[in-house]
C-alpha positions as CSV (number, residue, x, y, z in Angstrom):
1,X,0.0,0.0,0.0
2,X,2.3,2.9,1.1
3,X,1.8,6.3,0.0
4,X,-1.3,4.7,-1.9
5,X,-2.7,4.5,0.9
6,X,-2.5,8.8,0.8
7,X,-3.5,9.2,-2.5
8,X,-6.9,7.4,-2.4
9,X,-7.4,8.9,0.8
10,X,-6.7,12.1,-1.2
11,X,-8.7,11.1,-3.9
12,X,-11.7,10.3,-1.4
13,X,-11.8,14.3,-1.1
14,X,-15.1,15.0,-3.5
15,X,-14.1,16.3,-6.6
16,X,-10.7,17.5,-5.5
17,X,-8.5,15.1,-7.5
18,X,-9.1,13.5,-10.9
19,X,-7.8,10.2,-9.6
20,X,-8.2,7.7,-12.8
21,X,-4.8,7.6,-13.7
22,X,-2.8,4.6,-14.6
23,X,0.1,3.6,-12.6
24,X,3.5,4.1,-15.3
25,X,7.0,2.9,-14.0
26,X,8.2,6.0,-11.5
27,X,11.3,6.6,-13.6
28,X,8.9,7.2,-16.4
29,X,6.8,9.9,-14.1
30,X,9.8,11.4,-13.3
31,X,11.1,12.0,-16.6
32,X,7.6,13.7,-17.4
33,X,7.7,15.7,-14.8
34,X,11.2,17.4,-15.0
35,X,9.7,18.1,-18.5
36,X,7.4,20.7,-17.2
37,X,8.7,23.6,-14.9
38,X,6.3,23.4,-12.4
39,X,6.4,20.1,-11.7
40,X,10.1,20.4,-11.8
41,X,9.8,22.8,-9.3
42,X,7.6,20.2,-7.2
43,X,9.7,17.3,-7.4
44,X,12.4,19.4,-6.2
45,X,10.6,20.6,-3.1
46,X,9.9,17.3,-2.7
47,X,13.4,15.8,-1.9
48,X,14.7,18.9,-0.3
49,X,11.7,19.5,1.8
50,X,10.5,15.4,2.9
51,X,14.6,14.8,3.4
52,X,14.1,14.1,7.3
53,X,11.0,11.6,6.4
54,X,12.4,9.9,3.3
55,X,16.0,8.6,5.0
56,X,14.5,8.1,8.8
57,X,15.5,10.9,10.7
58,X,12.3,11.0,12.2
59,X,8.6,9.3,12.5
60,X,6.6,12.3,12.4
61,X,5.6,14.9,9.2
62,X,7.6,18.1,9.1
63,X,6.2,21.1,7.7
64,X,8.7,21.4,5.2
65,X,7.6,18.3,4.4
66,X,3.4,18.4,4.3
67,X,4.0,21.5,2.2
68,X,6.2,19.8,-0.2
69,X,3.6,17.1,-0.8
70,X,1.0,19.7,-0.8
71,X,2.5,21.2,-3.8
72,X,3.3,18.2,-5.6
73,X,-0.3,17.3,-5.6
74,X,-0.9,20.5,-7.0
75,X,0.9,20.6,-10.1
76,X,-0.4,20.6,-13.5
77,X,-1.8,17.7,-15.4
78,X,-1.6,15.8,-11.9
79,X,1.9,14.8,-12.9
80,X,2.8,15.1,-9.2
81,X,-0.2,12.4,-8.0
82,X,1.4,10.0,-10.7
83,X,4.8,10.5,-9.2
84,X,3.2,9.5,-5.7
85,X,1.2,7.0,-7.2
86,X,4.2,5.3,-9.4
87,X,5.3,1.9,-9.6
88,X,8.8,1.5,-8.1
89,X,9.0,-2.0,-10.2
90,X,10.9,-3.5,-7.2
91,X,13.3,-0.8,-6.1
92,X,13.5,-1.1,-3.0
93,X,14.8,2.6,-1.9
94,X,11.8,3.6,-3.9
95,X,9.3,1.7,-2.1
96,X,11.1,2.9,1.3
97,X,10.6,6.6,0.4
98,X,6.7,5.5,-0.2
99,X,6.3,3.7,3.1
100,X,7.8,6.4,5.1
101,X,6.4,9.5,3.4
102,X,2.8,7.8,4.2
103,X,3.3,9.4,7.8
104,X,2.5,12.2,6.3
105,X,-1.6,10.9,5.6
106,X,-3.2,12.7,7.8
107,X,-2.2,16.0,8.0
108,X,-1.9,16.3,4.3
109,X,-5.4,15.1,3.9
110,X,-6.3,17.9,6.6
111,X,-4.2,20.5,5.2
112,X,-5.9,19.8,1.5
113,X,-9.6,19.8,2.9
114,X,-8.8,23.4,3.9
115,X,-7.8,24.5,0.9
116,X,-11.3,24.3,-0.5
117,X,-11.9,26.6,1.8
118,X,-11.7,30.0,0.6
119,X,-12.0,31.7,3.4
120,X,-9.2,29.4,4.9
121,X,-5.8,31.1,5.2
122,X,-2.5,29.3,4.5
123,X,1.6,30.2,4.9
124,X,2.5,32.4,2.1
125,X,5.6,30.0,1.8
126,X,3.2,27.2,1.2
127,X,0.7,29.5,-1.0
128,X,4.3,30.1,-3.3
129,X,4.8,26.3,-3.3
130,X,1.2,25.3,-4.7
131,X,1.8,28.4,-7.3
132,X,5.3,27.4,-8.5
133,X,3.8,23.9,-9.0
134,X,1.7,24.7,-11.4
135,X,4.1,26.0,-14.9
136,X,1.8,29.1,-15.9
137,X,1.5,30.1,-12.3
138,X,5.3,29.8,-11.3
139,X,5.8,31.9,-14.9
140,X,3.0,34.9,-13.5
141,X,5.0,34.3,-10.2
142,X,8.4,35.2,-11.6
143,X,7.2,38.1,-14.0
144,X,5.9,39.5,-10.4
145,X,9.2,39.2,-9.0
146,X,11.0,40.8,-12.2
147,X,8.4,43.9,-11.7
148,X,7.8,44.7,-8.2
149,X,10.8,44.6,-6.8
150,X,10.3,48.6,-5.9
151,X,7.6,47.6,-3.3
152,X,10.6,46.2,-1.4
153,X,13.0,48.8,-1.8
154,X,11.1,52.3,-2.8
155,X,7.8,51.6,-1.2
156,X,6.2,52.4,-4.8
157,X,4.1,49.7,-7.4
158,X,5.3,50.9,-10.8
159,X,2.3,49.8,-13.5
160,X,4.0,47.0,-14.7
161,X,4.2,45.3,-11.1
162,X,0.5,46.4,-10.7
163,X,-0.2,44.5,-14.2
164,X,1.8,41.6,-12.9
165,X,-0.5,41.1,-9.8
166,X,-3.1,41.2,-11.7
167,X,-1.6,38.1,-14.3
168,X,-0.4,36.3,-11.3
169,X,-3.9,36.3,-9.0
170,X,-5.6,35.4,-12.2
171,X,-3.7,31.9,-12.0
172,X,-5.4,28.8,-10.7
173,X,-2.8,27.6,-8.1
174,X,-2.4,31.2,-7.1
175,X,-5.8,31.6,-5.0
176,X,-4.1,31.4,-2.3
177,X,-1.5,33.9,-2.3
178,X,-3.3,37.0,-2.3
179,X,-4.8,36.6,1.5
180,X,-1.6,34.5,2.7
181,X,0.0,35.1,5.9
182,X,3.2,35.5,7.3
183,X,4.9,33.4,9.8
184,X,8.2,34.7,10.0
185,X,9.9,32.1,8.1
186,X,10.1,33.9,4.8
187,X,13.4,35.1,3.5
188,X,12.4,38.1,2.5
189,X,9.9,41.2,4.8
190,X,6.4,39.4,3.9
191,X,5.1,41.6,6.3
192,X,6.6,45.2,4.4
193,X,5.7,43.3,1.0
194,X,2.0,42.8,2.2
195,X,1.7,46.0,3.4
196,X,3.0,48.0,0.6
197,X,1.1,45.9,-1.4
198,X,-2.3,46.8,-0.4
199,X,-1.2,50.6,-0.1
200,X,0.6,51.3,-2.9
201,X,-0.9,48.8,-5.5
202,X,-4.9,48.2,-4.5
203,X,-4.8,51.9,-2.5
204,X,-6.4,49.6,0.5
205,X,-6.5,50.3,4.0
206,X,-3.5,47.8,4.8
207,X,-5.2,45.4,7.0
208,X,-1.7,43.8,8.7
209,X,0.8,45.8,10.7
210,X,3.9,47.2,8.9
211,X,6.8,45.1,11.2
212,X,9.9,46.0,10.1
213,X,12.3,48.1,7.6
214,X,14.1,45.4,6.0
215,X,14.7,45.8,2.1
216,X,15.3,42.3,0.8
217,X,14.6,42.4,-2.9
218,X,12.4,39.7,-3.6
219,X,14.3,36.6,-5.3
220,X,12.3,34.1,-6.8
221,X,13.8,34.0,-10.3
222,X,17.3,32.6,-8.6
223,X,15.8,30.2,-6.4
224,X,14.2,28.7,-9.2
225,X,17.5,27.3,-10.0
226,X,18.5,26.4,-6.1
227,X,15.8,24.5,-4.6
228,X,13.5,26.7,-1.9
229,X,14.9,30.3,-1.8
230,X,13.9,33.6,-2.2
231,X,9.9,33.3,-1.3
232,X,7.4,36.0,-3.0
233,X,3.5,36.8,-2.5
């Protein structure tokens, strides 16, 4: 069973995931996957962020972890789910990584529920990982970082970066984002980036407290290269 036993609990979830898909050989999956950016992106979250769980180091989830898995089931196509779902064809660190990332069931399941909630609010970390899983959404997503760097550094939204937002909250995987919170693990001032957002951008009321002066030009378009770096909203 394994991390099957996650995916048709997953799949139980009505109408969430399109779950008819034939199990292929998991080199095969992978190979498709690294073919599309998003998923890429995904897989790579993946391995970095279920590290601890994959070789032992623990028997519990991590958050880097649910996240990770979160995102994978969120990519395009549902090339992530046939990654999960893949057949190791008797490889036998393969099937290890499948029985120990099934610790991760429950709170995964949990964690997915809610995000058919709209009025549910998630990391902004995790919000970027569900966005960059998708390929359009991760290309909106580094467009935005290209444009509105200013917000960061000169407390302005030029029109471009205003256009940007618009592309990137248009983007399915990127429902999220927009009402995100911060949890102080960003590498970058979420808090400043929120704030200036709806100031300078929507000419809102900002409805979160302005924290801190740090400038950090927001990085996405390098970590795209490096694994989890750089976070945007």
């Amino acid at each position: 069973m394994h991390v099957q036993r996650l995916v048709f609990g997953i799949c139980a979830l009505a109408g969430y995931i399109y779950c008819d898909i034939a199990i292929e050989l998991c080199d095969t999956v992978r190979l498709s996957c690294s073919a599309r950016d998003g998923c890429q992106m995904a897989l790579t979250n993946f391995f970095v962020g279920c590290n601890d769980v994959i070789y032992g180091k623990g028997n519990k989830c991590t958050t880097k972890c649910e996240h990770a898995l979160i995102s994978l089931l969120s990519t395009e196509d549902k090339a992530g789910l046939a990654f999960m779902n893949c057949n190791c064809s008797g490889n036998a660190l393969c099937e290890e990584r499948k029985a120990r990332v099934e610790v991760c069931t429950r709170v995964v399941l949990k964690s997915m529920t809610h995000l058919e909630n709209k009025d549910h609010s998630i990391s902004c970390n995790l919000a970027q990982w569900i966005c960059e899983a998708d390929t359009a959404c991760l290309t909106a997503l580094d467009y935005y970082a290209q444009h509105c760097s200013k917000l960061l550094l000169a407390d302005k939204c030029t029109s471009r970066c205003n256009n940007s937002l618009q592309i990137l909250y248009r983007q399915k995987n990127a429902k999220k984002l927009p009402n995100c919170y911060c949890d102080g693990k960003e590498e970058y001032d979420c808090y400043k980036l929120k704030y200036n957002t709806e100031k300078y951008c929507f000419h809102k009321e900002p409805n979160i407290p302005y924290v801190d002066n740090r400038s950090r030009k927001p990085s996405h378009s390098s970590h795209k290269n490096s694994g989890r770096k750089g976070n945007d909203l």
